[in-house]
MILO-814560 format. One record per atom (N, C-alpha, C, O, CB): x, y, z; residue in one letter. Coordinates in pm, whole numbers, plus 50000, padded with zeros to 5 digits. Each point is the difference from the previous one (the first is absolute). Glycine has a CB too. Example, Ala and Ser with C-alpha at 12.3 -4.5 7.8 and 13.67 -1.06 7.14 Angstrom:
513194943150780a/499115011950000a/500905012050000a/501044999850066a/497074988550059a/501545022249803s/500825011950006s/499235010950073s/500515011150017s/500674982649768s/
END
This chain:
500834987950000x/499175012150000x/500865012650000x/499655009149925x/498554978450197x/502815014049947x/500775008450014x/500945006649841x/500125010549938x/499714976350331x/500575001649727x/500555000249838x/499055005749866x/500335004049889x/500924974250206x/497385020049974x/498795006849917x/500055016150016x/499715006849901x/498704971350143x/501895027250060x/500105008250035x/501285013749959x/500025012350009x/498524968450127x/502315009549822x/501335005750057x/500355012049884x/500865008650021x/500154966050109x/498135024649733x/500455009649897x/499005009649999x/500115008049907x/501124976749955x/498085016450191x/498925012350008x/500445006650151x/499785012150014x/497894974949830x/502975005150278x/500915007450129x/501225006349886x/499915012349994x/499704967250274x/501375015449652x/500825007449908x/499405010449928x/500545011049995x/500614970549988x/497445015549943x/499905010449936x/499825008950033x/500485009549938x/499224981949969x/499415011050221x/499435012150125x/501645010150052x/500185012249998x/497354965350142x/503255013149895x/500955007050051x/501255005749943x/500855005950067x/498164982450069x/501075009249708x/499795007149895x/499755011849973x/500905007649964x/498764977050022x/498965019750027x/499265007349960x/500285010150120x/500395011749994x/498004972449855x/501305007750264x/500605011550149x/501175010849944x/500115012149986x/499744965850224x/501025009449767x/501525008249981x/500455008549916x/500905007850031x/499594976850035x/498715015149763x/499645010849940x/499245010650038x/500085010649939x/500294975849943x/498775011850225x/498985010850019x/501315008750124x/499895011950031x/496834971949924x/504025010250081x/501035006450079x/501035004849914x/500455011450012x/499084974950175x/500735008449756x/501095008449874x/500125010549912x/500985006649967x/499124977250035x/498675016949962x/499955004149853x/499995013550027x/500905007049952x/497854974449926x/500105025150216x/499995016450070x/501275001550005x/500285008449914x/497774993350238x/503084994249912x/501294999450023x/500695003749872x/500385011449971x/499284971950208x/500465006249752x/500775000549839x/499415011849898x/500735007949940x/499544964150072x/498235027749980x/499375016549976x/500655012749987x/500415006249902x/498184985050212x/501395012150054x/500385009150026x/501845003049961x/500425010849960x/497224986150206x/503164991949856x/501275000549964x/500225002849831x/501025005649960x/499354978450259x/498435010949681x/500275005749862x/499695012450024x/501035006549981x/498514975649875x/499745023750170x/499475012949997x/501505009350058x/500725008749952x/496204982950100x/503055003450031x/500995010450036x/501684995649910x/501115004650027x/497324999350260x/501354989349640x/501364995649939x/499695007949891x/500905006049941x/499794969650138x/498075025149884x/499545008549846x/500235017750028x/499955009149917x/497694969850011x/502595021650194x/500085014950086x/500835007549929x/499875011749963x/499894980650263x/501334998149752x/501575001250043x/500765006749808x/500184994049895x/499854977050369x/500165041649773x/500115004449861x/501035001449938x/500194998549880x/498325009850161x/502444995650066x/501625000649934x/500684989149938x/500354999149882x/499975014850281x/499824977849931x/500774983949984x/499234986950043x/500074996050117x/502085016349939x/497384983349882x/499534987750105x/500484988450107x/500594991449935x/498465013549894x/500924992850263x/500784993850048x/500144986549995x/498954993549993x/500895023350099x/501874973849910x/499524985249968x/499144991550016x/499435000350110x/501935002349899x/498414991949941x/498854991850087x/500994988050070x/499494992750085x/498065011449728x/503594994650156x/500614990750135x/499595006350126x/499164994850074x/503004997849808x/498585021650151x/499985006150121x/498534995950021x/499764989750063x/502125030549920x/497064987749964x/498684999250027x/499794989450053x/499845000250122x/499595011949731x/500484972450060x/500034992650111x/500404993850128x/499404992150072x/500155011049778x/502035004350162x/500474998550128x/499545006850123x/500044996450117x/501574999049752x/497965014950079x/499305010450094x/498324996050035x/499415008050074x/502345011849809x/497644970650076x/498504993350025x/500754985950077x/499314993550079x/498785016549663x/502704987650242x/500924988550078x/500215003750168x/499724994750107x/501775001049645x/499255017750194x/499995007150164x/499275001850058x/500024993750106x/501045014649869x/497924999850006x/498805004350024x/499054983550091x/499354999750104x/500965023149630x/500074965450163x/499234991150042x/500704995050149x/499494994450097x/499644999849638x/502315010550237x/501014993350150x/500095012150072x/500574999650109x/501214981549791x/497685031350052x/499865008150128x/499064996250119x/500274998750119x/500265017949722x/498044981850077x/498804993250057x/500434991450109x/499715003650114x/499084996849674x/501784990350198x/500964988150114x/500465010150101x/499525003350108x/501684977049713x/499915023950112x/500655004050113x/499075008450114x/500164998150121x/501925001649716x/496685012350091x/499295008950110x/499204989350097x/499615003050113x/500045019649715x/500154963950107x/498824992350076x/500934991550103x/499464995050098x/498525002449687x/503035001450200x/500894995450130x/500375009250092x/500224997550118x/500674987649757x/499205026550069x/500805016550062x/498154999750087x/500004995450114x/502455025049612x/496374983750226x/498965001250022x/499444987950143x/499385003050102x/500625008449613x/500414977950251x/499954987350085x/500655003650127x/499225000350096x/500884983349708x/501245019650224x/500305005650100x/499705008750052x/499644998850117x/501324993649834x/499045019149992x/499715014450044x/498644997150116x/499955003550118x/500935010749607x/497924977250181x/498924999750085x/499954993450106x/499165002450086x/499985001149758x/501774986950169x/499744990950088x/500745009550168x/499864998750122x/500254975149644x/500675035450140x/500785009650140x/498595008050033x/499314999050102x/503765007349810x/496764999750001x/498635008050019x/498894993750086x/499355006450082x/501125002349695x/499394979850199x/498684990450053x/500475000050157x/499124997850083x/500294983149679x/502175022050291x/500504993350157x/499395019750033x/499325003650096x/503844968849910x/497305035249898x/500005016650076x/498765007049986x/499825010650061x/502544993649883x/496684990549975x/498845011050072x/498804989949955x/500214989849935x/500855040150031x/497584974650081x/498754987549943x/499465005549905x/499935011449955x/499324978150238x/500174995249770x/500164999449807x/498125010250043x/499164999250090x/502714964149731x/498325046250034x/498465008349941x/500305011250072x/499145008449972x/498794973749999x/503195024250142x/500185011550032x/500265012949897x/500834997049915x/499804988150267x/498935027049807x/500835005249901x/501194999149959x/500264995749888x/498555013650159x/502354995750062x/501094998850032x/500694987249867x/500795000349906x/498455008950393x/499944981849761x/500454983849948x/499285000849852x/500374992749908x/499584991050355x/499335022849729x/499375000449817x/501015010049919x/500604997149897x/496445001350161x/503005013850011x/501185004649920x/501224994449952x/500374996249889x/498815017550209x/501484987150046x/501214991949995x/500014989849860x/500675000949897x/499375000550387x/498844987549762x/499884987549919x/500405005349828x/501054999149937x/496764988750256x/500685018449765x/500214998549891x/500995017849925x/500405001949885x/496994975150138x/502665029150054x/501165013649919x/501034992950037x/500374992949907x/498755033250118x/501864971750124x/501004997150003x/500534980850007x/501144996050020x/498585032350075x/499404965749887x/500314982549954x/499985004749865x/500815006049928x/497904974350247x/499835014249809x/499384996049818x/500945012549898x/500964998649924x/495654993650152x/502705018349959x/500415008649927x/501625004349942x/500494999849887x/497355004150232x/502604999349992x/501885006349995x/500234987049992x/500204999649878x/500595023150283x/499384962249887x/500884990449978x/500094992649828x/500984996749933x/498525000650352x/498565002149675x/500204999349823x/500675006649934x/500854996349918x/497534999250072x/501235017950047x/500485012749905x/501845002850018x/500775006249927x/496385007250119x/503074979150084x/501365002650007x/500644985749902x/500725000949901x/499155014650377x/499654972649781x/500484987849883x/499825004549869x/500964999949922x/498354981350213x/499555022949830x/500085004149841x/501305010549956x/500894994549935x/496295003550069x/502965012950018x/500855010250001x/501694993850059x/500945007049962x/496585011350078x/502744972750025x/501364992550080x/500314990649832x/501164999849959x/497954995750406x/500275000549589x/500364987049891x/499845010049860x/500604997349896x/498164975950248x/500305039549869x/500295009649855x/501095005849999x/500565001849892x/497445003950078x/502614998950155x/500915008249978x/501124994549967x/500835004549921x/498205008350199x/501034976249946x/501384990749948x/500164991749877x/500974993549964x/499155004650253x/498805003549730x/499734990049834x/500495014449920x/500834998749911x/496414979650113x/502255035050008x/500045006549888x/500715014250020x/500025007249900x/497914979250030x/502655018450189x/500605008850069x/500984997349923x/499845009949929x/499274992550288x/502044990949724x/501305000249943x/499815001549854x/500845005149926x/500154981250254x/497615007949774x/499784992849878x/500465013949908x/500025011450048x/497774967550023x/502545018049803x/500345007149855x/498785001249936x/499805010049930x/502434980750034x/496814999550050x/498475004449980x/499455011450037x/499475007449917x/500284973750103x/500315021350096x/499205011450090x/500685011049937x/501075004850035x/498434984250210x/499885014149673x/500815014649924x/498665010649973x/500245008349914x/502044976549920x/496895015750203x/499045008849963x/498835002350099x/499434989149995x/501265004149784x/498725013250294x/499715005250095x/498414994850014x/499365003450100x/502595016149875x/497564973849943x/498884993150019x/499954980750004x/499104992050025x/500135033549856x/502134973150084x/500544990750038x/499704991250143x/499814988050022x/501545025649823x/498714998850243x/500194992550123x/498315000150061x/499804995150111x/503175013449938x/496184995649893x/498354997449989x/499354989749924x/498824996650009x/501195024850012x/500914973749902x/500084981949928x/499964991050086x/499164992350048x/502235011549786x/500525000350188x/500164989750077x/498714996850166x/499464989650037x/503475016949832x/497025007250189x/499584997650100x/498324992950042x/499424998350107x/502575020149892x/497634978849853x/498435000149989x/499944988449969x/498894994850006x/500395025949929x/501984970350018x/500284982049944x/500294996550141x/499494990350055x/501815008049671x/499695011350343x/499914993950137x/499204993750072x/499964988850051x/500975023449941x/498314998350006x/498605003450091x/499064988049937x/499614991150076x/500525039549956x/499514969149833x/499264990749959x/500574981249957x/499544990249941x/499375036749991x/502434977450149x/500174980949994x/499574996750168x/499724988850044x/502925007049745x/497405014950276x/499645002350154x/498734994949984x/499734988150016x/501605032850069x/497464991849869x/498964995950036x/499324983249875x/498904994650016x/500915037950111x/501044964149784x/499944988149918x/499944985850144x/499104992450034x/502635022049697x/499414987050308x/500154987250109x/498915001050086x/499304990050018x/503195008849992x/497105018250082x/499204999050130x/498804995849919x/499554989250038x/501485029650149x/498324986649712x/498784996449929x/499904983149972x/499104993150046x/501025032549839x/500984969550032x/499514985050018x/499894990850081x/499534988949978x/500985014649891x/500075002050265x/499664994850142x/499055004050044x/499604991950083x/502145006049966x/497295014849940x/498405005050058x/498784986349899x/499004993350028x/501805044349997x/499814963849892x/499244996549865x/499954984650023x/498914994750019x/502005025549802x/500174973050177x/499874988050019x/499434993450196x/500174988450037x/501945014149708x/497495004750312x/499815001750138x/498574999050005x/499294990450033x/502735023550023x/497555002249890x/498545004550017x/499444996249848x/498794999650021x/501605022350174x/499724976449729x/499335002649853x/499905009949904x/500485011349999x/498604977750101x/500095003949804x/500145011249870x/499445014250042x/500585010549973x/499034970149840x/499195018350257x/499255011750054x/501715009750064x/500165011249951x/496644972350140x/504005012849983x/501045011450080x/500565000449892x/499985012249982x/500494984450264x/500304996749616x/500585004649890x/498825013649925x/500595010249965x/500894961250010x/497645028550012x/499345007349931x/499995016050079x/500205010649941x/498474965949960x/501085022150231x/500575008550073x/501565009650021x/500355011849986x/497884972350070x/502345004249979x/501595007149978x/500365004649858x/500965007449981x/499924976850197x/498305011249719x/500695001449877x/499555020249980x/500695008349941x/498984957449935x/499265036350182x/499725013649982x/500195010050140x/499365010250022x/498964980249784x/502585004550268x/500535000650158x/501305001350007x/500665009649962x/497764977050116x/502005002449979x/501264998650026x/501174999649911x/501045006050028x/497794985550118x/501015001649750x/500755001949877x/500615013649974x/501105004050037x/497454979549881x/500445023450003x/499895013949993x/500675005950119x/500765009549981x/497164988849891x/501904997750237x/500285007550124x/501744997450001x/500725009750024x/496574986050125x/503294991649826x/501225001350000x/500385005949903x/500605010050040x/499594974850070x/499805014749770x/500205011149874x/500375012750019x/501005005649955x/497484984149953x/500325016450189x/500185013950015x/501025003850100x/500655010450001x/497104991649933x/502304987050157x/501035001350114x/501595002349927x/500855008250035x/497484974250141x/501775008049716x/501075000749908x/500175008849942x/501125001349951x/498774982850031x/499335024050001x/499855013549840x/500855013150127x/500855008549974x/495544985749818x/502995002850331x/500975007850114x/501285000050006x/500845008949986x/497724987450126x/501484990149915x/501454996650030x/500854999549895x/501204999850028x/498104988850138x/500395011149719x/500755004149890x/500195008850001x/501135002750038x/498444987449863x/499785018050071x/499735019650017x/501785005650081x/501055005149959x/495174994450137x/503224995450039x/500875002650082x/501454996249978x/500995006550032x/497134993050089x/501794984449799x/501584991450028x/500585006849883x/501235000250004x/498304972950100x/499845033549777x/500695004249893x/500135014750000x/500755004949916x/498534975549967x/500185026250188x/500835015550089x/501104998250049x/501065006149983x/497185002350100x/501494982549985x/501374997950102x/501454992949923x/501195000650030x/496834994450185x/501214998149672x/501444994549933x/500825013549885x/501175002449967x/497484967350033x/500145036049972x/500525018749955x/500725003450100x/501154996049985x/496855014349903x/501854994750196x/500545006550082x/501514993550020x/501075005849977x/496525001150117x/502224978449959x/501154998850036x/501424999649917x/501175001250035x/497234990450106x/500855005949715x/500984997649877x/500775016149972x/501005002049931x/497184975849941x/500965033250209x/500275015150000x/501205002350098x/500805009350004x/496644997249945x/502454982050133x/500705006750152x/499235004750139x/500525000750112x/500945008349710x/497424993650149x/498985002350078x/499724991150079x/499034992549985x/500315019049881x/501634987850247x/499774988850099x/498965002850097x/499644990350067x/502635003649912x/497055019750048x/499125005850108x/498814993249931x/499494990350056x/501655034650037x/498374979749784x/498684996149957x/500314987349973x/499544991250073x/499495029149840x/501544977350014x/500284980449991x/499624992150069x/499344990549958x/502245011649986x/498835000250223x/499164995050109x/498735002150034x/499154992650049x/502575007950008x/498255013849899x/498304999050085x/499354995049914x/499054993450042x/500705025350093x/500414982049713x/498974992149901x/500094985550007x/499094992449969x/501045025549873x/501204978150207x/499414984150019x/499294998250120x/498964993450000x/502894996949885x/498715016350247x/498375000750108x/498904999849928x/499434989549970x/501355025050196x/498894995049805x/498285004049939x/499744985149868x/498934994249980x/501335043550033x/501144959349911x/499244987049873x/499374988150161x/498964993949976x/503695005149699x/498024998750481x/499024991650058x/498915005850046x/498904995249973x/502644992350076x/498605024050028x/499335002950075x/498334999549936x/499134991350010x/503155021050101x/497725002249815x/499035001949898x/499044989349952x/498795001949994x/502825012749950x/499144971250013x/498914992449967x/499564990450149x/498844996150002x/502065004149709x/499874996650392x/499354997250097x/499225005450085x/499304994050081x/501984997249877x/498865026250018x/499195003550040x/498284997749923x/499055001750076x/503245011650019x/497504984149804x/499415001049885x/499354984550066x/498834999650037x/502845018249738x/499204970550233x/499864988249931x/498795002950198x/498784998450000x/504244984149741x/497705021250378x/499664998950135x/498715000750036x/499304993650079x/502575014049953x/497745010449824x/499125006849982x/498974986549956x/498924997350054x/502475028549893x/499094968549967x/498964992649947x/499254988450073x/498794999650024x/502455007249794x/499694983750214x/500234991150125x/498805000650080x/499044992450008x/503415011350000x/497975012050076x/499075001850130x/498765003649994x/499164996250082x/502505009050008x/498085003149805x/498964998049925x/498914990950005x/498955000150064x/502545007849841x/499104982349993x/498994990649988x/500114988150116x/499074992049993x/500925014349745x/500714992050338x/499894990650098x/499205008250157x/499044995250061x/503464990649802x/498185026750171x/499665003050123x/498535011749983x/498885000850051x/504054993850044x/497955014349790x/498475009450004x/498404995349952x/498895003050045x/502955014149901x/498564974749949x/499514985549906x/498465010849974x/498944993850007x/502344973750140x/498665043749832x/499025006049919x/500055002249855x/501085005349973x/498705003250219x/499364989349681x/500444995149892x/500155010149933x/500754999449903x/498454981550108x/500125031450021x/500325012449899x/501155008750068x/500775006649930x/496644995149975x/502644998050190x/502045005750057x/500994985949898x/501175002849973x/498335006650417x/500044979049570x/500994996150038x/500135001749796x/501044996949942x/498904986150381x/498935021849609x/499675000049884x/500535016149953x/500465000949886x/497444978750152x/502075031050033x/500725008449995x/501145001250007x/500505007449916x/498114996350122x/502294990050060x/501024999550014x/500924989049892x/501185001949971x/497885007750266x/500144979349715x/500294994849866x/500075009849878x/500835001149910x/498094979450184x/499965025949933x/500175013549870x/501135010649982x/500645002749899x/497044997150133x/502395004650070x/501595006850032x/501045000649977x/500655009849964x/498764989150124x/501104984949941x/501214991050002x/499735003249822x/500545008349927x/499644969350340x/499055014849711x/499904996749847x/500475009749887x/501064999349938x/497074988650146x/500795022249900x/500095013749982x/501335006149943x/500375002249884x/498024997450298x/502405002949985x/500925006850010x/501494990249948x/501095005149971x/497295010150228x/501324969649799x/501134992249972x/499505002249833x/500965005449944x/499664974850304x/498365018049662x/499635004049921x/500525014549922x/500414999449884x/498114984650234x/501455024849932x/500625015349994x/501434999249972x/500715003849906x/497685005550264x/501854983749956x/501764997450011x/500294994049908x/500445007449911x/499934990850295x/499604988349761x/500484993749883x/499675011049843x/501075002649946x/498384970150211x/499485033049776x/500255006549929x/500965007450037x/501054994349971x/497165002549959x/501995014550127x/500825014850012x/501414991049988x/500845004149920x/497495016650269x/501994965349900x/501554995449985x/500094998649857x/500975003449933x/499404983350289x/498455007549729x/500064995949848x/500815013649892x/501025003249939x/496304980350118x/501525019849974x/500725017549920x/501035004050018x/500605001649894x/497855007650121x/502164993850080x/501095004250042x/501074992250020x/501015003350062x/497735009750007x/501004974449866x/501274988949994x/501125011449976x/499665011449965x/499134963349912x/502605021750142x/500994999849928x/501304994850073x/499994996650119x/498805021149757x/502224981950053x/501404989950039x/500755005550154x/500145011850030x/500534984849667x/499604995850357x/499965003250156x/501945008650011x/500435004250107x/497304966850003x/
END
């Protein structure tokens, strides 16, 4: 009976795993079609959805601990403990794994030559990130949470990326200038900025869990990562 079974359990979970992907891969043409000066390899590209997928690891072990310290120092549903949780766990520890494995794939690279460059890279990051966490919600809860995240969370890491690009490719101007003062603070702000963003979102929908704050504040993010990616677009040029 089981064996009766077993190619329609394949075909279902299948279908899961595309419905987890594809929003993902989407959004990564789109923003590859962005890209006006030079295009970038598609080796790198895929090394950078590679990272992105082993950043994911690393925040959920970094994340694993963090809480379990958290769980001994204050009780769980306090504010205190909701902030904390999701701005300074969830939030700064992804956004810092994502940004820890970009900077070192592409910070030296001979690629990174053009100032929208580093809003590529940072958005393949982001979306091999949210690629892995999605086919673990997806294969967990079902197609119904893929259909969700795909116009959610997806998107939501994207935009977090369109930040942190923003930021990581100021800062690689600058520093290629000599500008060691701004150099630093723009790589602060490529984490900060989107964890603040990603924290924003987070707390949102888990603690405030009202649907039009949390539908506004989706609009926002969107919007303005929207805005951003054009104006970088335009104003490409060689770093």
């Amino acid at each position: 009976m089981l064996f009766y079974f077993l190619p329609a359990i394949r075909t279902y979970n299948l279908i899961l795993i595309a419905a987890a992907v594809i929003p993902a891969v989407f959004l990564m043409v789109r923003v590859y079609r962005t890209d006006r000066l030079e295009k970038e390899p598609r080796s790198m590209l895929l090394s950078l959805v590679f990272l992105g997928v082993l950043s994911s690891v690393i925040a959920m072990i970094a994340e694993r601990l963090s809480c379990a310290v958290l769980d001994r120092a204050l009780p769980r549903g306090g504010v205190w403990y909701n902030v904390i949780l999701y701005f300074g766990i969830v939030a700064f520890e992804e956004e810092g794994a994502k940004y820890l494995l970009l900077s070192r794939r592409t910070r030296r690279s001979a690629e990174f030559d053009c100032l929208y460059d580093g809003v590529v890279y940072a958005v393949f990051v982001s979306l091999g990130f949210a690629l892995a966490e999605n086919i673990g919600y997806v294969m967990v809860y079902g197609f119904h949470t893929a259909l969700i995240r795909a116009v959610t969370a997806i998107p939501g890491h994207a935009c977090f990326g369109v930040f942190m690009g923003a930021f990581y490719s100021f800062s690689e101007k600058s520093s290629r200038r000599g500008d060691t003062g701004p150099a630093a603070l723009f790589r602060i702000l490529a984490v900060v900025i989107p964890a603040l963003l990603h924290g924003a979102y987070d707390y949102t929908a888990a603690v405030i869990g009202i649907a039009r704050y949390f539908i506004a504040l989706i609009a926002v993010i969107f919007l303005a990562a929207y805005a951003l990616i054009g104006r970088m677009s335009r104003n490409d040029g060689y770093i």
